[in-house]
Structures are given as structure tokens and as C-alpha cells.
PAVEXRO-112668 format. One record per atom (N, C-alpha, C): z, y, x. Coordinates in nm, 3 decimals, padded with zeros to 5 digits, m for minus. Atoms other than C-alpha are relative to their C-alpha. Example, Ala and Ser with C-alpha at 12.3 -4.5 7.8 and 13.67 -1.06 7.14 Angstrom:
BEGIN
site z=00.000, y=m00.119, x=00.089
site z=00.780, y=m00.450, x=01.230
site z=00.000, y=00.120, x=00.090
site z=m00.006, y=m00.119, x=m00.082
site z=00.714, y=m00.106, x=01.367
site z=00.073, y=00.109, x=m00.077
***
This chain:
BEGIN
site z=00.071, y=m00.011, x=00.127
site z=06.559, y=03.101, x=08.600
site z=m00.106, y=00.109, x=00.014
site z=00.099, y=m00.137, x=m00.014
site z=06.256, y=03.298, x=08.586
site z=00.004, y=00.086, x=m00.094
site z=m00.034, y=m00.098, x=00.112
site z=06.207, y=03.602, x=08.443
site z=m00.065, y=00.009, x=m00.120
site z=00.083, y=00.014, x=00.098
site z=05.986, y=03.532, x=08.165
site z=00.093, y=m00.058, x=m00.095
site z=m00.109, y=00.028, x=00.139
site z=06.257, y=03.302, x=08.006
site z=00.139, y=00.078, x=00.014
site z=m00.135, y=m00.098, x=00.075
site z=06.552, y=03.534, x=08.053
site z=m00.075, y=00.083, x=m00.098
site z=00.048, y=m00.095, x=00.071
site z=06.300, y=03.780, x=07.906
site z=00.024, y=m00.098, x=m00.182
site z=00.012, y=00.110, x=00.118
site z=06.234, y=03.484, x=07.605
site z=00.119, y=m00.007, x=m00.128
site z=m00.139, y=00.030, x=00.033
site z=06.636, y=03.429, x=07.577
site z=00.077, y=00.122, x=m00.059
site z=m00.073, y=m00.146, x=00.006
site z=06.726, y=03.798, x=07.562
site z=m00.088, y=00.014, x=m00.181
site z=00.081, y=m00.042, x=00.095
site z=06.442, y=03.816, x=07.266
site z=00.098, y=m00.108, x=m00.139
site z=m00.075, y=00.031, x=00.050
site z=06.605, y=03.523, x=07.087
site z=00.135, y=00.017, x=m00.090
site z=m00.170, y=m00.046, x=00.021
site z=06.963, y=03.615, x=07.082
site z=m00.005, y=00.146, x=m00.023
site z=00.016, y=m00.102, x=00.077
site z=06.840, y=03.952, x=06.959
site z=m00.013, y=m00.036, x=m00.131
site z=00.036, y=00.045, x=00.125
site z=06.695, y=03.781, x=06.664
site z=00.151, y=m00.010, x=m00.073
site z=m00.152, y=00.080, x=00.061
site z=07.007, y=03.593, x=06.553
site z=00.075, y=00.063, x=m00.081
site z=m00.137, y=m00.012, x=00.112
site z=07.300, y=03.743, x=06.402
site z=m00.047, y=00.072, x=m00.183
site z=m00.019, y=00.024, x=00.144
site z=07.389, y=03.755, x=06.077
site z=00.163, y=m00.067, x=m00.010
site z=m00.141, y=00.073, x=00.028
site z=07.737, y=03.569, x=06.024
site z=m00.021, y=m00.122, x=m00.110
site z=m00.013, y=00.125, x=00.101
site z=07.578, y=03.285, x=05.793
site z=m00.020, y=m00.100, x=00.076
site z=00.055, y=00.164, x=m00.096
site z=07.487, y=03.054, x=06.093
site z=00.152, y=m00.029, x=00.030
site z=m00.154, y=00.046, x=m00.064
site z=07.717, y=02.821, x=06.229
site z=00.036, y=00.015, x=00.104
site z=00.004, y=m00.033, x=m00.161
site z=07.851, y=02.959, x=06.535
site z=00.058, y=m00.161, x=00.111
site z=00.011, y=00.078, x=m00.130
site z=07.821, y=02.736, x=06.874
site z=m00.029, y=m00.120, x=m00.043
site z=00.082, y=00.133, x=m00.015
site z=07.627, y=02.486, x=06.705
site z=m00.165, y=00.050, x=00.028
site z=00.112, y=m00.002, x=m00.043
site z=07.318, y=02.627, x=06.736
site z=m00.071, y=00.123, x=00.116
site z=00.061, y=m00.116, x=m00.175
site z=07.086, y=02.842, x=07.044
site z=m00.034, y=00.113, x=m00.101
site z=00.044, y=m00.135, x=00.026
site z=07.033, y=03.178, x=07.001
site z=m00.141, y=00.033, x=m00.102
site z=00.155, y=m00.025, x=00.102
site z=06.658, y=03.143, x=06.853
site z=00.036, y=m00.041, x=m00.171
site z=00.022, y=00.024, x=00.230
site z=06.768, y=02.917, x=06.525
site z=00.086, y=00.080, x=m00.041
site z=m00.065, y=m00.090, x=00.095
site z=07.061, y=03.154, x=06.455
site z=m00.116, y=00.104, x=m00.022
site z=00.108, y=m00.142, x=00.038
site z=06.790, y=03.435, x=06.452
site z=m00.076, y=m00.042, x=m00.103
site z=00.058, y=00.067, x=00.092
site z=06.559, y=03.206, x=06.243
site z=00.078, y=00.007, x=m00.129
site z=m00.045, y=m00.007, x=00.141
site z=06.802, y=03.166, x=05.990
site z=00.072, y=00.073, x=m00.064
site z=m00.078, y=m00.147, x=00.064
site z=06.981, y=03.512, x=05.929
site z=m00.136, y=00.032, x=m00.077
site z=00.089, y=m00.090, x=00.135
site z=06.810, y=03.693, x=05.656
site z=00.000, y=00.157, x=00.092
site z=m00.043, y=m00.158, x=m00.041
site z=06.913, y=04.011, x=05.844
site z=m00.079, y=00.025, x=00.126
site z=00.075, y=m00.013, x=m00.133
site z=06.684, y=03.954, x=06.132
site z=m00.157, y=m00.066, x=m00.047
site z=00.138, y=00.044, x=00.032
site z=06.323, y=03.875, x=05.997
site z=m00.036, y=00.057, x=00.125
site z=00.077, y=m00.119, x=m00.084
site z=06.184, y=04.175, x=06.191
site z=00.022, y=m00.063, x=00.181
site z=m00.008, y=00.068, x=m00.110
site z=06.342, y=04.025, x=06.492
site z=m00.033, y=m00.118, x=00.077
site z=00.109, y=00.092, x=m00.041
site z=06.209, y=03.719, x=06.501
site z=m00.140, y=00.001, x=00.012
site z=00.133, y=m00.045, x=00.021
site z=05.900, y=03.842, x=06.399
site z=m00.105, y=00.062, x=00.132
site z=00.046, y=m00.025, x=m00.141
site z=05.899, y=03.989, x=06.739
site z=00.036, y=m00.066, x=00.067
site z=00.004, y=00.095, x=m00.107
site z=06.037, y=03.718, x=06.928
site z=m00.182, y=m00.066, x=00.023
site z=00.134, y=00.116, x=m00.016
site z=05.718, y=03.512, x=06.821
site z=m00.110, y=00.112, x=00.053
site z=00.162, y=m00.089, x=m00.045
site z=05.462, y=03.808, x=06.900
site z=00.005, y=m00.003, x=00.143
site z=00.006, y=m00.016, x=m00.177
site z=05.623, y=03.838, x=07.265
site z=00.047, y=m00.065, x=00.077
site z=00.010, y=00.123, x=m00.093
site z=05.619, y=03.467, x=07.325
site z=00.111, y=00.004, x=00.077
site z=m00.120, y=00.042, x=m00.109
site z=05.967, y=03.436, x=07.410
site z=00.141, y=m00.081, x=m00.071
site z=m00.073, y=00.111, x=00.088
site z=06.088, y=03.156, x=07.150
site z=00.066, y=m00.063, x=00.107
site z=m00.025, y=00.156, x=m00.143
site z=06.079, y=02.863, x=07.434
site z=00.127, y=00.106, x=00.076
site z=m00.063, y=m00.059, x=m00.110
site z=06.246, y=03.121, x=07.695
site z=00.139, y=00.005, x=m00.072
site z=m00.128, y=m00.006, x=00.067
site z=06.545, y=03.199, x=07.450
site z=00.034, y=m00.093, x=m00.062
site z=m00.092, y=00.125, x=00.049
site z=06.609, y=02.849, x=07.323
site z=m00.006, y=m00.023, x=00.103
site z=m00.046, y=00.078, x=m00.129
site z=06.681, y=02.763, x=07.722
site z=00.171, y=00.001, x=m00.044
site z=m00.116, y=m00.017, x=m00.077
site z=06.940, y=02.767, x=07.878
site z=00.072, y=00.154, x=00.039
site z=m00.091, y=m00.151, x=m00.033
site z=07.210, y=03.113, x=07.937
site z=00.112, y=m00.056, x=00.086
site z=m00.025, y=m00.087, x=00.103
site z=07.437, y=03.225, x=07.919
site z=m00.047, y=00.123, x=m00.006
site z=00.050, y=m00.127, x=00.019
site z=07.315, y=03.536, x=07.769
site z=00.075, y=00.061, x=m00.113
site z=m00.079, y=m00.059, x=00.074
site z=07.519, y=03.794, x=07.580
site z=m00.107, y=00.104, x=m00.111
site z=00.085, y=m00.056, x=00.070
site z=07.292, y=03.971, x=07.308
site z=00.021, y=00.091, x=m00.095
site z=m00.041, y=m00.061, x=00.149
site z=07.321, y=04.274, x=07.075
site z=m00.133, y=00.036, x=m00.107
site z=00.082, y=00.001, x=00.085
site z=07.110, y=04.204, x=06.807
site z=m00.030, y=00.091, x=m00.143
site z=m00.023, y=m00.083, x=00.123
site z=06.972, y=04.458, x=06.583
site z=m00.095, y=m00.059, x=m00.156
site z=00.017, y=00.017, x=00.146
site z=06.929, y=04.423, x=06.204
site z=m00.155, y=00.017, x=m00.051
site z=00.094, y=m00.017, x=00.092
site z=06.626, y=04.442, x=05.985
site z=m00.017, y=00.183, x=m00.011
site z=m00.038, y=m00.126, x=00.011
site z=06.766, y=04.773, x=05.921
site z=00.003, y=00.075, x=00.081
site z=00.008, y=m00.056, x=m00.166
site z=06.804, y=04.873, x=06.260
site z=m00.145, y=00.076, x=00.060
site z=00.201, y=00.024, x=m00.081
site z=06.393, y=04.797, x=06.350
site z=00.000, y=00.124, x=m00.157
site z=00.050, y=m00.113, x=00.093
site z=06.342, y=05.086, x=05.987
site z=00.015, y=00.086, x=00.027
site z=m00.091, y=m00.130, x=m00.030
site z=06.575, y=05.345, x=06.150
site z=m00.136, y=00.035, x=00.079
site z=00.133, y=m00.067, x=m00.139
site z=06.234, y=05.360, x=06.381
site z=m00.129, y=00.117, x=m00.085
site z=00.097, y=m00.094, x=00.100
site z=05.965, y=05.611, x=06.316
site z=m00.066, y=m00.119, x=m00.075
site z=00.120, y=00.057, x=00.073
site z=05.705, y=05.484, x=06.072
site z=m00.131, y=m00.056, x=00.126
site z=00.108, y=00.026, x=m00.105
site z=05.441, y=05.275, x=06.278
site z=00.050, y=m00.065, x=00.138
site z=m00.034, y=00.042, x=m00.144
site z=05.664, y=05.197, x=06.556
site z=m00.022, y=m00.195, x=m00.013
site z=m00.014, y=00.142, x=m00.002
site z=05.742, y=04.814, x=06.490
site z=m00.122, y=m00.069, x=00.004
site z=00.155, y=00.077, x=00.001
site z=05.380, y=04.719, x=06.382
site z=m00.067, y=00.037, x=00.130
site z=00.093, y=m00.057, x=m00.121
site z=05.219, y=04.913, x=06.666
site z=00.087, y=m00.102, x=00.122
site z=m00.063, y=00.079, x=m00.120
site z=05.497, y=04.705, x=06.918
site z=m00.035, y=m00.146, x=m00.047
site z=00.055, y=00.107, x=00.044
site z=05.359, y=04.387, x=06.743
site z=m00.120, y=m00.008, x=00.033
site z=00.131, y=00.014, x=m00.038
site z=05.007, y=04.450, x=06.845
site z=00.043, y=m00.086, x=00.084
site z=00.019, y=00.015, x=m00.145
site z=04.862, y=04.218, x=07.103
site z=00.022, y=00.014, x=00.122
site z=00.008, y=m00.070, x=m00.152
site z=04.782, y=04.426, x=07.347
site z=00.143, y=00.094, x=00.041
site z=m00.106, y=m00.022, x=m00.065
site z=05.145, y=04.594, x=07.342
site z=00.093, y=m00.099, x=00.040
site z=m00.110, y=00.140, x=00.023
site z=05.327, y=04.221, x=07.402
site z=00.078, y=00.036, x=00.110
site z=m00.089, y=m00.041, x=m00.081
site z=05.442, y=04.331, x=07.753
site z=00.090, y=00.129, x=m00.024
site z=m00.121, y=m00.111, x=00.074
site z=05.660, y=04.639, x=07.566
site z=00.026, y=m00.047, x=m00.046
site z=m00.043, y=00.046, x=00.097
site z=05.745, y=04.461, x=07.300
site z=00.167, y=m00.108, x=00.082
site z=m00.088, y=00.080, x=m00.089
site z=05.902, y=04.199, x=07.570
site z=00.089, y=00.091, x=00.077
site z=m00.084, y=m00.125, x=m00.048
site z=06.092, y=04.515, x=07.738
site z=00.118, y=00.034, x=m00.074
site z=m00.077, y=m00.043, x=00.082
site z=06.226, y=04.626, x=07.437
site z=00.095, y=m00.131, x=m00.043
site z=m00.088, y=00.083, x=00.014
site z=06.381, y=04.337, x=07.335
site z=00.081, y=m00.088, x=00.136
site z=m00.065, y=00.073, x=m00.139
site z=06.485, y=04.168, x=07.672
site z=00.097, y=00.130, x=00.044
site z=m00.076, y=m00.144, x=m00.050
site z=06.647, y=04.535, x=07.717
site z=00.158, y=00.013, x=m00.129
site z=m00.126, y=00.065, x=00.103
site z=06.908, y=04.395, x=07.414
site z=00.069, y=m00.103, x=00.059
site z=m00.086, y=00.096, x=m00.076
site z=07.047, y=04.098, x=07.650
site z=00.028, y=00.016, x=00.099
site z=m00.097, y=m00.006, x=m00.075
site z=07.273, y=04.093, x=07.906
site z=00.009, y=m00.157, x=00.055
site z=00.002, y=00.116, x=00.000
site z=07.254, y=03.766, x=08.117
site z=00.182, y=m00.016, x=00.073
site z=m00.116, y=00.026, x=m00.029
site z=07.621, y=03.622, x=08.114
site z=00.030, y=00.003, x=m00.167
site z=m00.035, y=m00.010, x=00.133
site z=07.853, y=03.554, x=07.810
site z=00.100, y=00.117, x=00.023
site z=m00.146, y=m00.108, x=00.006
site z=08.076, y=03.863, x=07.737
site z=00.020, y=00.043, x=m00.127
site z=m00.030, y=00.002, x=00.110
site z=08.260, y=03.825, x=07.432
site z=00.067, y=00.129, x=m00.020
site z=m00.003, y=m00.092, x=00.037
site z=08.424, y=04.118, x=07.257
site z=00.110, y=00.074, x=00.118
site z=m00.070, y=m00.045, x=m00.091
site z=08.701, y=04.130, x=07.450
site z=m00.019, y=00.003, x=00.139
site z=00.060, y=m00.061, x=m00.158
site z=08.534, y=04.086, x=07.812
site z=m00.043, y=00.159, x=m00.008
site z=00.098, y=m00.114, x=00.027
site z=08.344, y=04.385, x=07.658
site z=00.099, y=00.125, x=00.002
site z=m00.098, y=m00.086, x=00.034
site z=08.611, y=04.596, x=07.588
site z=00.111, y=00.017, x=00.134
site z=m00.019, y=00.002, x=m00.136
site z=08.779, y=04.518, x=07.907
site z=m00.057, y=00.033, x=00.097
site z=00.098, y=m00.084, x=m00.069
site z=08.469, y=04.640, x=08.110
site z=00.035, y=00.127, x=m00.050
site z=00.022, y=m00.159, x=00.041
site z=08.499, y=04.949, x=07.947
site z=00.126, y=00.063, x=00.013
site z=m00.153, y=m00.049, x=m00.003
site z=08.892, y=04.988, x=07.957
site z=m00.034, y=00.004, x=00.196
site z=00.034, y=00.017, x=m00.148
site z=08.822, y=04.902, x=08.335
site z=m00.044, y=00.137, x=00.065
site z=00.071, y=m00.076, x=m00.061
site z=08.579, y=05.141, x=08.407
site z=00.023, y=00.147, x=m00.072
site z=m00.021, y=m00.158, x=00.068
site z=08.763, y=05.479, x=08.250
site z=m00.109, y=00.005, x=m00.152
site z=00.090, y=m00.036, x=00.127
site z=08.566, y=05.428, x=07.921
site z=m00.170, y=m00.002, x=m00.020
site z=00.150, y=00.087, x=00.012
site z=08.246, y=05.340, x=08.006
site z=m00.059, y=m00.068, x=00.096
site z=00.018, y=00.116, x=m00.104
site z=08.077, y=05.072, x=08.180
site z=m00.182, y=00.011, x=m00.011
site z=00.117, y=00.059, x=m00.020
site z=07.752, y=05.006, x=08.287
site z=m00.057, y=m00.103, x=00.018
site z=00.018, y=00.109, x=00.001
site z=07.564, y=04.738, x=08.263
site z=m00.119, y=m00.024, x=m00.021
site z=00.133, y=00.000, x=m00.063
site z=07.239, y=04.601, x=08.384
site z=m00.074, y=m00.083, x=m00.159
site z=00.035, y=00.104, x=00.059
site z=06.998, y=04.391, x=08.114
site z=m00.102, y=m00.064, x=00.017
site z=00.073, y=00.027, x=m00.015
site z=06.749, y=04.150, x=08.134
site z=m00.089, y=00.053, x=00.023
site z=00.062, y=m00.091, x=m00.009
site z=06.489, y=04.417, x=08.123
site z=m00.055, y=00.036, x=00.097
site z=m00.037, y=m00.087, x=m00.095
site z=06.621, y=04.554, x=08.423
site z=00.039, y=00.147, x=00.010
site z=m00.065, y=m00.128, x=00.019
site z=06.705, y=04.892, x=08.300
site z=00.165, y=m00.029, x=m00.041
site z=m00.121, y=00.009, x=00.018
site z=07.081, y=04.985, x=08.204
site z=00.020, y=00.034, x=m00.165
site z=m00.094, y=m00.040, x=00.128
site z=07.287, y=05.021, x=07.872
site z=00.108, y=00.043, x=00.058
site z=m00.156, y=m00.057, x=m00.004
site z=07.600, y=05.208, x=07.849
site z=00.117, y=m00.065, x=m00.062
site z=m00.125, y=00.039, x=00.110
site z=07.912, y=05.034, x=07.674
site z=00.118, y=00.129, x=m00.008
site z=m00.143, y=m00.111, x=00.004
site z=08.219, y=05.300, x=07.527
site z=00.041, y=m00.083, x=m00.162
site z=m00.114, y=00.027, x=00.122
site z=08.484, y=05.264, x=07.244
site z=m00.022, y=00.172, x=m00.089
site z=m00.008, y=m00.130, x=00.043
site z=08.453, y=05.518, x=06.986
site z=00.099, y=m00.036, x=m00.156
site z=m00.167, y=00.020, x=00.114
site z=08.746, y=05.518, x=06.682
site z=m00.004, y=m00.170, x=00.007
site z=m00.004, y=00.151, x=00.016
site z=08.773, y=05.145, x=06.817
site z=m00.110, y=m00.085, x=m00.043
site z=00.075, y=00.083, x=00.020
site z=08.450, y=05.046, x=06.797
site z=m00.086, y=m00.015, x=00.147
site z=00.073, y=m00.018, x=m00.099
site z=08.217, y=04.934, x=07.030
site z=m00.177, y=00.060, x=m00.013
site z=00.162, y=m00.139, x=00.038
site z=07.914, y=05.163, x=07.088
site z=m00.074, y=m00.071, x=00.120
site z=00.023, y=m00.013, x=m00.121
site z=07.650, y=05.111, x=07.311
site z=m00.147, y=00.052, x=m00.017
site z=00.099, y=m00.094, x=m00.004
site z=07.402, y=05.376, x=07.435
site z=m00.127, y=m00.089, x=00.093
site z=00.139, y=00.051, x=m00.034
site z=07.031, y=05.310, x=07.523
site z=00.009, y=00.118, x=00.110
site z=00.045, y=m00.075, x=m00.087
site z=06.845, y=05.500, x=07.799
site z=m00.011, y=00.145, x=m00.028
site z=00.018, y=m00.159, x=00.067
site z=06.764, y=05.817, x=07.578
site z=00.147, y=00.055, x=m00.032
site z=m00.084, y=m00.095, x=00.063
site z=07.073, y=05.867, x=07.486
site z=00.082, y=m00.015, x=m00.152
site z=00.008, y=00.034, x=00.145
site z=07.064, y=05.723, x=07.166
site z=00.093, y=m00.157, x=m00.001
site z=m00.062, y=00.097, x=m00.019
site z=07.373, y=05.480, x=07.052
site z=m00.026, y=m00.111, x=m00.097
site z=m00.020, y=00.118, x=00.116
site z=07.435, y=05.163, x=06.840
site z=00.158, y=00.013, x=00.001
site z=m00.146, y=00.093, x=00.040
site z=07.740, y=05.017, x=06.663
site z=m00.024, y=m00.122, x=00.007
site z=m00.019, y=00.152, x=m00.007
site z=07.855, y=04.662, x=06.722
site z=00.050, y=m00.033, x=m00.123
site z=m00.026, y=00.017, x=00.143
site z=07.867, y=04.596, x=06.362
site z=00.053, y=m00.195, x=m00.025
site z=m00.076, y=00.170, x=00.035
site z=07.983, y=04.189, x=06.386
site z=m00.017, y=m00.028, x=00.147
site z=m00.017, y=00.068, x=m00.095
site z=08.078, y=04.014, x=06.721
site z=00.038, y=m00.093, x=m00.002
site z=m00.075, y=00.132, x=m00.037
site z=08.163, y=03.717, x=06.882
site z=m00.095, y=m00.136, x=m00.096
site z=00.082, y=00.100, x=00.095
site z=07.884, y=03.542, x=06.702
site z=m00.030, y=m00.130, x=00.115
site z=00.030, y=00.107, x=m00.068
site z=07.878, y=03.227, x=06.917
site z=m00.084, y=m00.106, x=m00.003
site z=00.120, y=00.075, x=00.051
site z=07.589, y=03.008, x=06.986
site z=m00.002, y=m00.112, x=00.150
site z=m00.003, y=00.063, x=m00.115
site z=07.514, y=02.728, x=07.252
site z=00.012, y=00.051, x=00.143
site z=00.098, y=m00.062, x=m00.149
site z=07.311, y=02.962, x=07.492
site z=00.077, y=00.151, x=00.003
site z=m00.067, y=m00.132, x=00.036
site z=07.537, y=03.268, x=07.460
site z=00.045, y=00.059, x=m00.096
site z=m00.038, y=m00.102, x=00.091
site z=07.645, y=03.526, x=07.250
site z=m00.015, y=00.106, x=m00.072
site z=00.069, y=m00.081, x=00.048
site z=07.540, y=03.759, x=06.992
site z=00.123, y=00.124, x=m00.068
site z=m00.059, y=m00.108, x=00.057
site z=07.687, y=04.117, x=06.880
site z=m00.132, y=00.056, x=m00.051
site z=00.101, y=m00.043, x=00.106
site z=07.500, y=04.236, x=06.575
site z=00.023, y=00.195, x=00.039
site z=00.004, y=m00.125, x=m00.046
site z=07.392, y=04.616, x=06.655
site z=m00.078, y=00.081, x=m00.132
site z=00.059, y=m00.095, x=00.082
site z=07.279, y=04.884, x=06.371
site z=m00.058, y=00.099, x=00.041
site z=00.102, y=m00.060, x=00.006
site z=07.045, y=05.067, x=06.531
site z=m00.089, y=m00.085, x=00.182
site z=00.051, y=00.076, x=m00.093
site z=06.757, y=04.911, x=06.812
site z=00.007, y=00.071, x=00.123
site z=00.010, y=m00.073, x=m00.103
site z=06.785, y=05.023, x=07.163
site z=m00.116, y=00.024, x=00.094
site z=00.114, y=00.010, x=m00.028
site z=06.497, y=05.161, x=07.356
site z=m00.010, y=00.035, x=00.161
site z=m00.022, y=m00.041, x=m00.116
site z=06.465, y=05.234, x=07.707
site z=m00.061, y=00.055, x=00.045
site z=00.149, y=m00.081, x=m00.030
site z=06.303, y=05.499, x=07.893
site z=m00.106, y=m00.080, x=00.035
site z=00.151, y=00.063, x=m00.031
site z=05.953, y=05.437, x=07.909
site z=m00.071, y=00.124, x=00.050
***
């Protein structure tokens, strides 16, 4: 698969969650389409041309952040990663939210029991995320340093899998 549509697929299955779609009937892009809780996310799938790529084929495991998530950002960030001319960041940042493989909550949690409490783990991107457990939840840290919560899992879709994330992850740049 080239890397343009893992990049595509990873953008997708960011979009998505929500818990009103029907899980494993539809690909990663229409759950994103039709959550309310992911405008912002689609909004950037379509700017960084990676609809087609994320309705392929996966599996791809995805933690998709919220509406709410993309506000937690400074002022200016989201529109300015919507420009044009930033589309290759824009495609970073979100392809840096999927994970190609399905790993449902409990694979996830098993990596991390595995590996003394935290696991590493590569993403589309090519940079790393961190996975850990914190009062039983699953966390997972970006490049800076900076974590998310897995606020709904196991959202199941044709092309992989989505874990809804409350805050966006960014990777050094």
C-alpha cells in the first residue's frame, strides 16, 4: 500500500468516532462523516486529500480526536493547518493518529501490560506515540510530551478501528 493512502486511511479513521455510527458496517471515512463530534476532522481529511486513501483498504487502528480536542489548540492553529500550502503537515498530523493494524482495546492494553507499562508504537506518520494505563484508562502520549484519553473504544468499522481521543496529538516538528 503506498504511503499516501495509509496517510489518507489514518486521516479517515481519525475523523470517525462518535458512537452513533453503526460499527463494522461502515469504513472509517463515513463513520467520520457522520459523527457530529468530528466536523473539524473531516474537515481536515478533505483539505489533506486523504478521503480515497482512508476509505481503502486496512487494517488501521485510529485514535480519533473530537471537535473538542482540535479547540484545546492554540487559537489559529486548525485554520492555519487547513491552508493550502500547509496540506503536507496537515497530512502528518493526522496520519500521526493511525496505527496500521487493528488493535482493539484489549490488544492495546496487552501491549502495554507486556511492555512494563508502556509500549511504543510506530504510526503511519512514521514518528512514535506512547501507550500507558493511568487509573485504568488508556492514555496515549504524543511526541512533546503531551497526552490524550481514550474516551470511547472499540468503535469498529470495515477498514479498522477507531478509539475516540480528547485531546489531538502532535508530533515533533
Amino acid at each position: 500500500m503506498k504511503k499516501s493512502k495509509l496517510m489518507g486511511f489514518a486521516l479517515a479513521a481519525v475523523v470517525f468516532f462518535t458512537g452513533s455510527i453503526a460499527q463494522a458496517q461502515t469504513n472509517i471515512v463515513e463513520g467520520a462523516v457522520a459523527s457530529d463530534a468530528h466536523t473539524t476532522l473531516v474537515a481536515a481529511v478533505k483539505a489533506a486529500d486523504l478521503v480515497e486513501t482512508l476509505s481503502g483498504e486496512g487494517p488501521f487502528t485510529v485514535f480519533a480526536p473530537t471537535n473538542a480536542a482540535f479547540d484545546k489548540l492554540p487559537e489559529g492553529t486548525v485554520a492555519n493547518l487547513l491552508k493550502p500550502e500547509n496540506k503536507k503537515t496537515l497530512q502528518t498530523v493526522l496520519t500521526y493518529h493511525v496505527i496500521a493494524g487493528k488493535f482493539n482495546a484489549k490488544d492495546v492494553i496487552a501491549l502495554i501490560k507486556k511492555n512494563n507499562g508502556y509500549a511504543t508504537v510506530k504510526t503511519v506518520a512514521g514518528a512514535e506515540l506512547t501507550l500507558y494505563l493511568k487509573d485504568s484508562k488508556v492514555m496515549v502520549k504524543d511526541g512533546n510530551g503531551n497526552s490524550a484519553t481514550v474516551t470511547a473504544a472499540d468503535l469498529d468499522q470495515t477498514n479498522g478501528v477507531i478509539h475516540v481521543v480528547d485531546s489531538v496529538l502532535l508530533p515533533k516538528m
